[in-house]
C-alpha positions as CSV (number, residue, x, y, z in Angstrom):
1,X,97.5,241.5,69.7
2,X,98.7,239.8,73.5
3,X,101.8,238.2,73.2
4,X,103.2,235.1,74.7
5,X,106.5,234.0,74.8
6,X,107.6,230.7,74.5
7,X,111.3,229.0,74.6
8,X,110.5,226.8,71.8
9,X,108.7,226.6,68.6
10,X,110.3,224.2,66.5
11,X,107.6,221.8,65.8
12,X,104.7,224.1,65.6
13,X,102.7,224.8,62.3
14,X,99.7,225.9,61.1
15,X,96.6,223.6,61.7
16,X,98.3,221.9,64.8
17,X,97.9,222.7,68.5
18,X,99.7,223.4,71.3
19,X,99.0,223.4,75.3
20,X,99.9,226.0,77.2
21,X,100.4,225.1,81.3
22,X,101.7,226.4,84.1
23,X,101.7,230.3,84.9
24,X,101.2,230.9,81.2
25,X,97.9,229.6,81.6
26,X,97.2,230.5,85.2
27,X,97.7,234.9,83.7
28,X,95.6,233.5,80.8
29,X,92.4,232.1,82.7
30,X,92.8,233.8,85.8
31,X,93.7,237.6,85.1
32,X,93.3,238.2,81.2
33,X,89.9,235.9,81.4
34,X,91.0,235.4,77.9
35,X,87.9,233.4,76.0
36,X,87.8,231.0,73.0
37,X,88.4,232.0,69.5
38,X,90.9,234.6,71.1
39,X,93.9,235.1,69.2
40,X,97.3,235.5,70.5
41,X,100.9,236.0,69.3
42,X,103.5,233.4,70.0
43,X,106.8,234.4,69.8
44,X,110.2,232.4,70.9
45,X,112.5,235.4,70.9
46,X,114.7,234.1,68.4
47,X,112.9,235.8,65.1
48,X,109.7,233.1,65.1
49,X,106.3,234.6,64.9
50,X,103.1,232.2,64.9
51,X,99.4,233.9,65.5
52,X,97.6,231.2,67.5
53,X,93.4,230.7,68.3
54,X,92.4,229.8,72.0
55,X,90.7,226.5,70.9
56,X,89.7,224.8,74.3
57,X,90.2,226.1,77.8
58,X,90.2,223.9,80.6
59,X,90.7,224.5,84.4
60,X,94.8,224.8,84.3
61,X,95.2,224.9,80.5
62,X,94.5,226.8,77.6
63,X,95.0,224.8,74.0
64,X,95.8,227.1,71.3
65,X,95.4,226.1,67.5
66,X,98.4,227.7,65.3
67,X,96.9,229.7,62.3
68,X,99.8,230.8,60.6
69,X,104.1,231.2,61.3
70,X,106.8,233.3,59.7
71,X,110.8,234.1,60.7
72,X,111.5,237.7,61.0
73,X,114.7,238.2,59.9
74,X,117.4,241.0,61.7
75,X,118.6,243.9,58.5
76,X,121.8,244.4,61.2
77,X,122.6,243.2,64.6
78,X,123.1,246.2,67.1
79,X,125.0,244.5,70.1
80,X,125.8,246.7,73.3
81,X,128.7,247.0,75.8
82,X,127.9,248.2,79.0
83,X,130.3,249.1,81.9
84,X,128.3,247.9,84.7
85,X,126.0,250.5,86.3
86,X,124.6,249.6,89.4
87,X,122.0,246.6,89.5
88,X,118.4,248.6,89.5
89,X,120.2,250.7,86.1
90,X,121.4,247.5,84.8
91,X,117.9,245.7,85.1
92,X,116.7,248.7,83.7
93,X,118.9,248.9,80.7
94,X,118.6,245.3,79.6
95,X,114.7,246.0,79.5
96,X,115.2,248.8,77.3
97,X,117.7,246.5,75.2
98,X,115.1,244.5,74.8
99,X,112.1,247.0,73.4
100,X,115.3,248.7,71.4
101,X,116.2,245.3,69.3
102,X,119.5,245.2,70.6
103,X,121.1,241.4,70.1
104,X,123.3,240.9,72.4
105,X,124.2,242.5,75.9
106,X,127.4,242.4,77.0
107,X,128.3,243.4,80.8
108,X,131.8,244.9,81.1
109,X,133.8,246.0,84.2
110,X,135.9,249.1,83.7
111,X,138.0,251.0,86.3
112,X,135.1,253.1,87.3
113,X,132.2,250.5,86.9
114,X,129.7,250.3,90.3
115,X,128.1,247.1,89.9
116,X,129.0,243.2,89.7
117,X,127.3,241.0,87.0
118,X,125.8,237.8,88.4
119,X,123.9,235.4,86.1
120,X,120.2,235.3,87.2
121,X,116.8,233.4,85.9
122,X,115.7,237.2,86.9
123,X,117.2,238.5,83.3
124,X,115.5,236.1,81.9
125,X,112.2,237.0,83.1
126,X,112.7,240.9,81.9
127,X,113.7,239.4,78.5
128,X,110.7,237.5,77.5
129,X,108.4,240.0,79.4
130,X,110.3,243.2,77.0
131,X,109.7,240.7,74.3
132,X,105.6,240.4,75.2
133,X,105.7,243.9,75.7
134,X,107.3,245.0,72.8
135,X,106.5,242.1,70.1
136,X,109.6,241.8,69.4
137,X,110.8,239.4,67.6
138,X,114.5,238.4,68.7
139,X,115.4,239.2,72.0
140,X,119.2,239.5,73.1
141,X,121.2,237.7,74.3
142,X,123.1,238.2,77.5
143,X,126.3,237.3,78.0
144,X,129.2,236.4,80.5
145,X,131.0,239.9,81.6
146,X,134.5,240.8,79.9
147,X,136.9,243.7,81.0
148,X,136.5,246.3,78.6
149,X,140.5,246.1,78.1
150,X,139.8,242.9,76.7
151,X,137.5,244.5,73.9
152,X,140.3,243.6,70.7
153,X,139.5,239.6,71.8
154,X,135.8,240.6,70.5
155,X,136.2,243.7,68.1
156,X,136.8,240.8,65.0
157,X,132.9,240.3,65.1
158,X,131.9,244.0,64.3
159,X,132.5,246.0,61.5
160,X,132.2,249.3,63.1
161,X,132.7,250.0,67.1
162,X,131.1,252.9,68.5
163,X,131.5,254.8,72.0
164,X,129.0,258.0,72.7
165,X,131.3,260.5,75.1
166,X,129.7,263.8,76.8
167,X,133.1,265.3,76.8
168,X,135.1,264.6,73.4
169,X,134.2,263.1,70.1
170,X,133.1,263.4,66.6
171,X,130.4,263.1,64.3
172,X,129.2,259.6,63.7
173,X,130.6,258.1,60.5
174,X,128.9,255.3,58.8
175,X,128.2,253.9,55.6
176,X,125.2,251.7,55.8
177,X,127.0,248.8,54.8
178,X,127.9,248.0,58.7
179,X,125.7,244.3,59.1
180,X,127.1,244.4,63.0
181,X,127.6,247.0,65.4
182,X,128.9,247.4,68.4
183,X,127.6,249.9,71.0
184,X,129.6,251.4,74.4
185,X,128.1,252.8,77.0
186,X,130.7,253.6,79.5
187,X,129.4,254.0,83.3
188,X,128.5,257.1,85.1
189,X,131.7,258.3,86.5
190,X,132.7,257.9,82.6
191,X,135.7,256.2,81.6
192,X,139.1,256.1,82.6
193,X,142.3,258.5,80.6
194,X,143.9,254.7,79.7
195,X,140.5,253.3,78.5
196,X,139.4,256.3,76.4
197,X,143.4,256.2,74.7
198,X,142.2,252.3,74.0
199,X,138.7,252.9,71.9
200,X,140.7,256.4,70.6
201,X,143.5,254.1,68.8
202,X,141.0,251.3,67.9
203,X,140.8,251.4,64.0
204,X,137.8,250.3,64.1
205,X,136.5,252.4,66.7
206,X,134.8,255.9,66.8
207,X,134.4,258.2,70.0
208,X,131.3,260.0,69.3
209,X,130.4,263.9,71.5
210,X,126.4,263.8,72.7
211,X,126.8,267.2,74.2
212,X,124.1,266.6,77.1
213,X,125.1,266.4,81.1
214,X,126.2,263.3,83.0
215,X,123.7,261.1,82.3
216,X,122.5,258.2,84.2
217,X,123.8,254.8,82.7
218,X,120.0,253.9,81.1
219,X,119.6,257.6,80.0
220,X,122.6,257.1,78.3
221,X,121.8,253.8,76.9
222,X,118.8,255.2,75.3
223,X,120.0,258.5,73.9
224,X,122.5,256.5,72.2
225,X,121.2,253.6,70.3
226,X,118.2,256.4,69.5
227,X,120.7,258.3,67.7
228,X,122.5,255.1,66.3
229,X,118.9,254.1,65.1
230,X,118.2,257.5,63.7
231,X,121.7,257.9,61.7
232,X,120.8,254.2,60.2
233,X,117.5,255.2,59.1
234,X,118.6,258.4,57.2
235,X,121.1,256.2,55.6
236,X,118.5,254.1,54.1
237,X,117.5,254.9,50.3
């Protein structure tokens, strides 16, 4: 079913309508040719679901009729560090975060991180369209940068840290019982001998070996929340 995203759907029930304007409707009418008695999936990102009827469309609008909403609630919340790749990889990545169900994004700057993070309405634009691409649900949020030295003023949120390595580690160790996680993806040129002794004396930190080639920063990304995803699912009874 075609998605649409919209930032808010606090007052929208079944049996009452809602207008979409704008370039919403413009993609609607003028390249989907969507007709009435259509349905479509609203979604605001934030775990609310509504399927929706094309009622009425008129020349800039299209007036949808809400049939039915539900909250899809998160089982864990998978948030991921990343020491900033350069900006194509990182536009990339937070794509992928999206169509992943990761929660949060948080850009870091390490010793040898290539890019700068700079807030942008652009971000926003890949996150709702991963979310009408994907359907899913909650999409992350993405935060102000840190320095990943600073990583103990956040590590109090998440019950188990974990950082994939392609030249040193261990097998991953978890119980099932972790409700937040936190994922690092280091950069490209890796991570520096000081910041690797940092996650290695973190108790709640674990340095887990992917024994694959330098990877670039997205590969990366996605090799390891697939095998995050993958140990979390054999976990489950």
């Amino acid at each position: 079913m075609r998605a649409i995203f919209l930032e808010s759907m606090e007052n929208l029930g079944p049996g009452l309508s809602t207008c979409l304007e704008g370039d919403r409707a413009k993609h609607l009418i003028k390249s989907i040719r969507i007709n009435e008695g259509e349905e479509l999936l609203l979604m605001d990102g934030k775990g609310t679901v509504a399927k929706a009827t094309v009622t009425e469309i008129l020349k800039k609008q299209v007036v949808l009729t809400i049939a039915s909403t539900r909250f899809v609630p998160k089982e864990k919340e998978i948030d991921l560090l990343i020491c900033l790749p350069k900006k194509d990889a990182f536009e990339e990545i937070v794509r992928g975060a999206v169509e992943m169900g990761i929660s949060k994004i948080i850009p870091a700057y390490s010793e040898f991180s290539q890019g700068k993070f700079k807030p942008s309405e652009r971000y926003d634009r890949i996150i709702e369209s991963g979310i009408i691409q994907s359907n899913n649900a909650h999409g992350p949020i993405l935060s102000a940068a840190i320095d990943l030295t600073d990583l103990e003023n956040i590590s109090s949120f998440y019950d188990k840290i974990i950082y994939f390595s392609s030249r040193k580690g261990d097998a991953l160790s978890l119980s099932g019982d972790e409700k937040k996680i936190l994922l690092i993806i280091g950069p490209e040129g890796g991570l520096s001998e000081e910041e690797e002794k940092i996650l290695a004396e973190h108790k709640k930190a674990e340095t887990i070996h992917i024994p694959c080639p330098i990877m670039r920063a997205p590969t990366a990304f996605n090799v390891g929340v697939g095998y995050l995803h993958g140990t979390l699912q054999a976990l489950k009874p």
